[in-house]
C-alpha positions in Angstrom: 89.3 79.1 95.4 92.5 81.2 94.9 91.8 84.4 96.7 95.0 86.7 96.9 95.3 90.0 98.9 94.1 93.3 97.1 96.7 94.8 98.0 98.6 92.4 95.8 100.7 94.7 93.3 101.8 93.4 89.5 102.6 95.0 86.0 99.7 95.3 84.1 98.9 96.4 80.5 96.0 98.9 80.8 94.1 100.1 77.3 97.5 99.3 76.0 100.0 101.6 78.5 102.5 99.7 80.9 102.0 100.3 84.6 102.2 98.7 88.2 98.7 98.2 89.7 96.7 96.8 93.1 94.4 94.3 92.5 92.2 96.1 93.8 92.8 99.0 91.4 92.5 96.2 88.5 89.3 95.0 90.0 87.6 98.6 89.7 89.3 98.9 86.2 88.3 96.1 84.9 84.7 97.4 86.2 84.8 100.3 84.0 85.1 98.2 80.8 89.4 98.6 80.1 90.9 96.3 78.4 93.4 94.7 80.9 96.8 92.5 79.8 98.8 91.3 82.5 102.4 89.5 81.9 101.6 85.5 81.9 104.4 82.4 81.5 103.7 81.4 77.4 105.2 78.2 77.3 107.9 75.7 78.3 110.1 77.5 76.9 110.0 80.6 79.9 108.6 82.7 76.9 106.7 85.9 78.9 103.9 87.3 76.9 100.8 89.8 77.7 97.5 87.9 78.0 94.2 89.6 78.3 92.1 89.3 81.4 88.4 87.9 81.0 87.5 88.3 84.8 88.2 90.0 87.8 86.8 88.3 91.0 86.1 90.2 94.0 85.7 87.2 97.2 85.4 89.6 99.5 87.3 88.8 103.3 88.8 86.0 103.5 91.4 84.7 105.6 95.5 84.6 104.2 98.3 83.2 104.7 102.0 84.9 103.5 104.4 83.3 101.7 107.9 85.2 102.8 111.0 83.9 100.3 114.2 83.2 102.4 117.1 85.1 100.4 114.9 88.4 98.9 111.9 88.2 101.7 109.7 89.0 98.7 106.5 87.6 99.9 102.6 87.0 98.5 99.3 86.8 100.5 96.8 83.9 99.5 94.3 82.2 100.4 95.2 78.7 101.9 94.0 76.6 98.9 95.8 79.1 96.7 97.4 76.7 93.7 101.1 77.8 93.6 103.7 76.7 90.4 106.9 75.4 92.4 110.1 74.1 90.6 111.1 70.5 89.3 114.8 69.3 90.5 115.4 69.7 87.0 114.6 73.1 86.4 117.8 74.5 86.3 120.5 71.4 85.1 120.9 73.3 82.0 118.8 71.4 79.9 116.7 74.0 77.5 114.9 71.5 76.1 112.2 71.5 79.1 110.9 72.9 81.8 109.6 70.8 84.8 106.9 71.9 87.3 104.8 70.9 90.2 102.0 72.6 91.4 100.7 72.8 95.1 98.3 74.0 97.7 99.5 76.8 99.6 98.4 74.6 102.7 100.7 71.7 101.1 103.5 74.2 100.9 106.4 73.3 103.1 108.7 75.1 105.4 110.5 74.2 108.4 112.8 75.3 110.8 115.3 73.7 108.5 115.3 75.8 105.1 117.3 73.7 102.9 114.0 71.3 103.3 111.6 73.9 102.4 109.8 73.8 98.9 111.1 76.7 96.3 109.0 79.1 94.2 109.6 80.8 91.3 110.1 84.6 90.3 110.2 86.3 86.8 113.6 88.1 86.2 112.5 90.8 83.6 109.5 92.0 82.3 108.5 91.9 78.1 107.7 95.5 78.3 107.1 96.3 74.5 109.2 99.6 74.8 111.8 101.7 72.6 115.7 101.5 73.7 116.5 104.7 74.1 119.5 106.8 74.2 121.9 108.7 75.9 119.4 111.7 76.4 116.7 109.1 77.3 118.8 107.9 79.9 120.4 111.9 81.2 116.8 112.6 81.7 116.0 109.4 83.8 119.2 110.4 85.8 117.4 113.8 86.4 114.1 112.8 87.4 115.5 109.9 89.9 117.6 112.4 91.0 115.5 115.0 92.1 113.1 112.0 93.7 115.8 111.0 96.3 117.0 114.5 96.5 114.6 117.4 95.5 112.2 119.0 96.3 109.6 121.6 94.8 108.7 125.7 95.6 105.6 126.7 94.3 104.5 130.1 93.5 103.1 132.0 96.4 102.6 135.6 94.6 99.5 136.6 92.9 99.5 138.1 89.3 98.9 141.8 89.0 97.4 143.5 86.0 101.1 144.8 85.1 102.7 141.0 85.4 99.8 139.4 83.3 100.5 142.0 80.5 103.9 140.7 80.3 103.3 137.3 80.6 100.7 138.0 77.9 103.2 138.8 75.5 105.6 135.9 76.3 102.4 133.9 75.5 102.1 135.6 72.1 105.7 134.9 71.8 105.0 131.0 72.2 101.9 131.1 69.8 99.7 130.7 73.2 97.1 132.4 74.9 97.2 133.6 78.3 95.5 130.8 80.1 97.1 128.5 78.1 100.6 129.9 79.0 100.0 130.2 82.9 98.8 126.6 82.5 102.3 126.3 81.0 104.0 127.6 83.5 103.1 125.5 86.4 102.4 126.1 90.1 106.0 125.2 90.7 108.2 128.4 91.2 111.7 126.8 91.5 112.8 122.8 91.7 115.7 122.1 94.7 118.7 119.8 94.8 120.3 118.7 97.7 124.3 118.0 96.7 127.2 116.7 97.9 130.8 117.0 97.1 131.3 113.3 96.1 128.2 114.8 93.4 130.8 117.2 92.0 133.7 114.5 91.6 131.4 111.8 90.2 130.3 113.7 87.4 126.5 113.9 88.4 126.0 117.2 88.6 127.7 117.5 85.1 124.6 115.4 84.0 121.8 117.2 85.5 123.3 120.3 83.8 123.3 118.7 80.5 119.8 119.2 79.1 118.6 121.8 82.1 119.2 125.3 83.5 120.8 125.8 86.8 121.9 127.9 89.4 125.5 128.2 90.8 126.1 125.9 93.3 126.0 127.6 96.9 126.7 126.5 100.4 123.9 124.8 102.4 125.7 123.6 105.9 128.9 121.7 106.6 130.0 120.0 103.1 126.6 120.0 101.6 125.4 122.3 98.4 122.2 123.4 97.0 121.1 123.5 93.3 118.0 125.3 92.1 116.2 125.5 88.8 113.5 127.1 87.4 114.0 125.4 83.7 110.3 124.9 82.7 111.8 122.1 81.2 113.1 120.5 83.7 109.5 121.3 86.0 107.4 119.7 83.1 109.8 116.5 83.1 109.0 115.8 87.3 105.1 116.8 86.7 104.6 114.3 83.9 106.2 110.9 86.1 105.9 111.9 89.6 103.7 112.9 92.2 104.2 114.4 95.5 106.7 117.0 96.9 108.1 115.4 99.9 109.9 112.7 101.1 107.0 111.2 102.7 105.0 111.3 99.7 107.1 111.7 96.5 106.8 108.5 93.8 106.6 108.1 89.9 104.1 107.5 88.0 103.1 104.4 85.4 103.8 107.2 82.4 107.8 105.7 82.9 107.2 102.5 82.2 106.3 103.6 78.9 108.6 105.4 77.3 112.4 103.6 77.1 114.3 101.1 78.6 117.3 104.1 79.4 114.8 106.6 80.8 113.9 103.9 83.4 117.4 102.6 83.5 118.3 106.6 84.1 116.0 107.3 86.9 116.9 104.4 88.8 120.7 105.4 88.1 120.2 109.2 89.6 117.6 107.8 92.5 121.0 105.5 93.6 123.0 108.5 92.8 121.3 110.3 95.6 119.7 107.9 98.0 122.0 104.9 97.0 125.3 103.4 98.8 126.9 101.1 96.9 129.1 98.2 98.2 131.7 96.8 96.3 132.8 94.0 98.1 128.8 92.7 97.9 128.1 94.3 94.3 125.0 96.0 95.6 123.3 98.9 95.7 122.4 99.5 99.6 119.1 101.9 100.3 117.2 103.5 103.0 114.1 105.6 102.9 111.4 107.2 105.1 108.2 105.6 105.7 107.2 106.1 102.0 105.7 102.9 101.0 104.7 104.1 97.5 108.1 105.4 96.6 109.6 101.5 98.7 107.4 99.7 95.8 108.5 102.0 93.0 111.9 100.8 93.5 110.9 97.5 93.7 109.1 97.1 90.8 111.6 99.6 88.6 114.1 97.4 89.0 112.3 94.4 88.4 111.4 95.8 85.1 115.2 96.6 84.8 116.0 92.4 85.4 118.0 93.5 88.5 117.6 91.3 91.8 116.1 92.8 95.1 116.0 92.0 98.1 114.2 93.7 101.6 115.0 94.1 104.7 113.4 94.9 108.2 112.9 98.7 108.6 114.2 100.2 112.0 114.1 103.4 114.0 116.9 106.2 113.5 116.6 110.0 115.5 116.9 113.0 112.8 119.9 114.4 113.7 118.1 118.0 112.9 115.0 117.5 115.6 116.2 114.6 117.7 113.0 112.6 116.6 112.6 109.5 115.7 111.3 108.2 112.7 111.3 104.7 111.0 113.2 103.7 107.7 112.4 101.6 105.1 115.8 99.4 103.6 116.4 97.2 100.5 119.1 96.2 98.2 119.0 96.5 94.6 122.0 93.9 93.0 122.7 95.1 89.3 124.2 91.5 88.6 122.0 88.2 89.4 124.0 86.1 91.8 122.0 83.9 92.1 121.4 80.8 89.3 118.7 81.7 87.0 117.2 79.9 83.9 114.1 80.5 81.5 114.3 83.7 82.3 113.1 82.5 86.2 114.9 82.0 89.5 114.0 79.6 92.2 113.5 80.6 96.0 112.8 78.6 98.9 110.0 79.5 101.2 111.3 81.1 104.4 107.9 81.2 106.3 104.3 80.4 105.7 101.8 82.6 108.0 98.4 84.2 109.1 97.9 87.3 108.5 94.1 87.5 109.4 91.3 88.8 107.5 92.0 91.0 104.3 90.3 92.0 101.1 90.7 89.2 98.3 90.8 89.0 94.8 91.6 86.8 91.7 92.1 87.9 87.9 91.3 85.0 85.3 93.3 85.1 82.4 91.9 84.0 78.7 93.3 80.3 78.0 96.1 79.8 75.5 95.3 76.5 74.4 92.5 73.8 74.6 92.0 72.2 78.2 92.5 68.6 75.9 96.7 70.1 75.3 99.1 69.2 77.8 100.1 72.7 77.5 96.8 73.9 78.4 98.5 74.5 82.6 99.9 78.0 81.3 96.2 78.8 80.8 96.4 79.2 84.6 99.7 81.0 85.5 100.8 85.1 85.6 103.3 87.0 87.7 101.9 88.9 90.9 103.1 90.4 94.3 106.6 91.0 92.9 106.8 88.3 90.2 105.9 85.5 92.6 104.7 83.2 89.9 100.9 82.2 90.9 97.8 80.3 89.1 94.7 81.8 88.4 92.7 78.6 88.6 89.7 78.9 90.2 89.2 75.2 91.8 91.6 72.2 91.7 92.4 70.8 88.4 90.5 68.6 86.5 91.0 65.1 85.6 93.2 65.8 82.6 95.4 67.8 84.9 94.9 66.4 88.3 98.1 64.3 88.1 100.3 67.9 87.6 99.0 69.0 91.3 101.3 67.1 93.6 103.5 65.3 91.5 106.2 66.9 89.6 105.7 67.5 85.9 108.0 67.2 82.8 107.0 69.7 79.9 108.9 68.8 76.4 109.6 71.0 73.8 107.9 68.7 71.3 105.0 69.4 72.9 105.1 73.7 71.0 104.4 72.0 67.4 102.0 69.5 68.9 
């Protein structure tokens, strides 16, 4: 039985729109008759493609183990007999001809004291999302929406409409080939959208970019070297109500909506969330982060920049005191690299195992993906693979393999390229 926690988050194509879901979430969807894709290895080639979902299976509470990766502490929660795709000592000589794998038991997995004797699994590096490129504009909007998530936050509107104000706001409505309602609708709840700035903000040219497309206040003085922006560009309101949620730092995240519009508005709001919450070293090419307990907004960044192809890696949170109210409060950290420093091939990285361990009773779940090919094809082991808690690379199959594939279980196994026109 593979059983994998239902808290388990992957990419997953939804009645044909992009988005990151639980699942959980994928269970109940799947439940309510949507069609669900999720992102599935093709071929010994590393070839990525969307394969539909034929089942969702709900096991109930079972008992899981966590697979933690040494260098990114990217980890996945499974059952025990979970079947996992490892790497072949070949996987990465160069060689594009092939692609060798071994497949194991999560309670065959190994990982010692010693890491350099621990098996490797494998990650995706980029995801096939079937989107448009973009452009400069695409991306200066990304950079505005990032933005005001690490740094922004919303006013709504506290006063009541009188007769006197509706009148006029009738007649802007005319003005916009609206009614009324339709124009108050248009308008919002949000009054005014803040930005908290700095002076580095001025010299690096980011303020320039959030006044490109949208309205803004002057700049004034906030406390010590710090600035505040204001806006109430409807524009610029609509843009954060369509791809986020939430107001606060606590509860502020995007939406799925970004993963489906261009590879530059995603590459942009990534770009103005660093802007804002981002230090970046040079010395270690990397994009160091810290954020409040916000675990929503913690996987956002995650998964947007494992759409983006760029490499991340967590770390353990820790307490800091607000220097405002003296309290304490704990932070979550990553690192976001740009580059891949790391050796990658087939579009896949290898990872050794830092630590394999209980993590009691949880809710667990399996999605079974329709076969690519005949069980009698040697290709027919990608029938049983796709990409889950943060591109771990795990198998759907339901029970150990059968005869035709029991030798691939243990045993490493060499894929040829020959075998695509077989």
């Amino acid at each position: 039985m593979n059983a994998l926690s239902g808290d388990a988050s992957l990419f997953a194509e939804v009645d044909g729109k992009y988005g990151v879901y639980t699942l959980r979430e994928l269970f109940e969807l799947y439940n309510q008759g949507r069609t669900i894709k999720v992102p599935t290895l093709l071929n010994e080639h590393g070839n990525i493609g969307w394969i539909e979902i034929k089942d969702v299976v709900n096991f109930g509470m079972q008992p899981l183990k966590r697979i933690t990766l040494a260098t990114s502490r990217l980890f996945v929660e499974v059952s025990e007999d979970t079947i996992i795709p490892a790497f072949g000592h070949h996987l990465f000589e160069g060689n594009k001809e092939k692609i060798f794998l071994k497949f194991k038991h999560v309670n065959n997995l190994k990982a010692t004291q010693d890491p350099r004797c621990n098996n490797s699994l494998l990650l995706a590096t980029r995801q096939p999302l079937n989107i448009p490129e973009g452009d400069q504009k695409e991306w200066n909007y990304g950079f505005a929406l990032g933005y005001w998530v690490a740094e922004g936050w919303l006013v709504k509107r506290k006063r009541k409409n009188t007769e006197l104000s509706l009148a006029t706001l009738n007649g802007f409505a005319k003005k916009k080939g609206m009614t009324l309602e339709e124009y108050l609708e248009y308008m919002t709840d949000v009054q005014n959208v803040f930005l908290a700035i700095g002076q580095a903000d001025f010299e690096r040219g980011y303020v320039d970019i959030l006044q490109k497309h949208f309205k803004f206040s002057k700049p004034y003085k906030n406390n010590g070297n710090g600035y505040l922006l204001y806006s109430s560009d409807l524009n610029y309101i609509h843009l954060i109500k369509e791809y986020t949620e939430g107001h606060t730092s606590h509860n502020k995240c995007v939406k799925n909506e970004v993963f489906n519009r261009s590879w530059k508005f995603l590459e942009g709001i990534l770009d103005g969330f660093l802007a804002g919450d981002g230090y970046f070293r040079k010395e270690q090419d990397l994009f160091k982060v810290k954020i409040t307990t916000n675990y929503r907004l913690y996987n956002d960044l995650i998964f947007l920049s494992k759409a983006l192809g760029y490499d991340v890696h967590l770390h353990n949170g820790y307490f800091a005191k607000s220097p405002s109210s003296n309290k304490l409060y704990y932070e979550l950290q990553l690192s976001i690299f740009k580059n891949w420093h790391r050796r990658t091939a087939f579009g896949l990285v290898k990872e050794r195992i830092k630590s394999i361990e209980d993590v009691g009773m949880k809710e667990a779940f399996n999605l079974v993906v329709k076969p690519l090919y005949p069980e009698t094809d040697k290709r027919a082991i990608f029938n049983h693979l796709f990409f889950t808690a943060y591109e771990i690379l795990v198998s759907d199959t339901m029970k150990t393999l059968e005869p035709l594939s029991a030798p691939l279980v243990e045993p490493e196994c060499e894929i040829f390229s020959s075998l695509v026109n077989s």
